[in-house]
N, C-alpha and C positions, 0 to 999 in steps of 0.2 A: 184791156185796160192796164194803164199802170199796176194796179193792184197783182193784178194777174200774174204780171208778167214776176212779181216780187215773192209771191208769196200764195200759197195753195189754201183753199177752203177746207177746211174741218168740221163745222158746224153742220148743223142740218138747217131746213128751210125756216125753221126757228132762230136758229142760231146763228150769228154772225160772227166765227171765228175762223182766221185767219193766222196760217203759220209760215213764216219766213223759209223760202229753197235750202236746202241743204248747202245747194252752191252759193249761195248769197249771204250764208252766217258769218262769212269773216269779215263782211261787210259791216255788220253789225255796229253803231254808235254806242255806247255805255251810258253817253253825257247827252242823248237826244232827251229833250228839255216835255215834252211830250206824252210818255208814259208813268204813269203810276208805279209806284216801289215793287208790288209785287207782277207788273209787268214784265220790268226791267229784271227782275231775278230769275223767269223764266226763261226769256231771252238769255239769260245768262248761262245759267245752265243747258242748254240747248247748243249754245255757243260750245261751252266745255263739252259738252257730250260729244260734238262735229270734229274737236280739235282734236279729243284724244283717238277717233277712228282714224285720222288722217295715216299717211304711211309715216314711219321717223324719219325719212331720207327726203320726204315734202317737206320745206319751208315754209311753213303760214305767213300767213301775212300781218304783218305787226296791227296792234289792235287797233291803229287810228293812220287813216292815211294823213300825205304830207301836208303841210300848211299849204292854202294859197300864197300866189306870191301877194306882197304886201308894196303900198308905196316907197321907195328906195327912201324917202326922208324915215321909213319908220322902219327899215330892217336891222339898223342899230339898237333900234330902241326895243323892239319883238326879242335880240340876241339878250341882249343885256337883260332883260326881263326874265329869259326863258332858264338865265346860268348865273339868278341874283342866289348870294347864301341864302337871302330869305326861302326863297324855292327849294333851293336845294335839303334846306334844313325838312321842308315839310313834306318835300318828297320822303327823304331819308323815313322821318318818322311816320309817314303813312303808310309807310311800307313793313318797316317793323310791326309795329298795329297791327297789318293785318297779316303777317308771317305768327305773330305770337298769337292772336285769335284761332289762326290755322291749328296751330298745333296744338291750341288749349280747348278748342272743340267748342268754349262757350255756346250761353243760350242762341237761340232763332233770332231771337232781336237785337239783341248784342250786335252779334255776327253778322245779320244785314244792313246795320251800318257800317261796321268794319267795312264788311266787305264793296257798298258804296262808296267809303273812303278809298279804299286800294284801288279800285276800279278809275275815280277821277285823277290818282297818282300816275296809275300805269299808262292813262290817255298823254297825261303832260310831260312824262318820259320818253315815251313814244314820241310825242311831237319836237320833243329837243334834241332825240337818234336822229329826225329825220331835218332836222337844222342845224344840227351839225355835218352832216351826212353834205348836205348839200352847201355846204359854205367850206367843206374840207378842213374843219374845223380838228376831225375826231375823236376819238371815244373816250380822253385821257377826263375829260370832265367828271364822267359818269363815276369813274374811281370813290369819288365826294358822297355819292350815293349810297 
């Protein structure tokens, strides 16, 4: 089954849990629209647990693969979108957010919003690396950030 081939059984014949390959964590979505907060924070950290075993001399894989392509009347409009100040600004500040969370330790709850905020920043940064990447635009934007 699909399932199978994703992800190994943990549970017993009661239980019906299910844990993501080791090889398949960097696959991971943040923004899948589908699980529950404290789903999404296990996965999370599970994610983090895989990444810091990796070797330092492996390159992971950025957290969000590349957009689809999109219809040529809207690749303008995707670019501009993706490198409005508006953006930029709330990237900038979602990230601070959750850089000053990090290091102020704050509560549990606090901090799993922070850190869902960071998490939808780092997907939309991620996907403007990989739009500019591909349009030969490069990295001078990110500077903004």
């Amino acid at each position: 089954t699909l399932l199978a081939d994703a992800a190994t059984r943990t549970g017993d014949d009661r239980e019906n849990v299910w844990e993501l390959k080791p090889e398949l964590c960097l696959e991971y979505d943040p923004t899948f629209p589908r699980l529950a907060r404290p789903d999404h924070e296990r996965a999370a950290e599970r994610v983090v647990a895989f990444r810091a075993r990796l070797p330092k001399s492996k390159n992971p894989r950025p957290v969000v693969g590349p957009m689809p392509p999109c219809h040529a009347s809207f690749v303008q409009t995707r670019r501009e979108l993706l490198r409005a100040p508006t953006v930029v600004a709330a990237l900038r500040g979602a990230l601070a957010r959750g850089a000053a969370a990090s290091s102020e330790g704050g509560s549990g709850r606090d901090r799993a919003g922070e850190r869902e905020l960071e998490g939808v920043a780092l997907h939309v940064a991620t996907l403007c690396v990989h739009d500019a990447k591909e349009h030969g635009l490069g990295l001078a934007w990110g500077a903004e950030i």
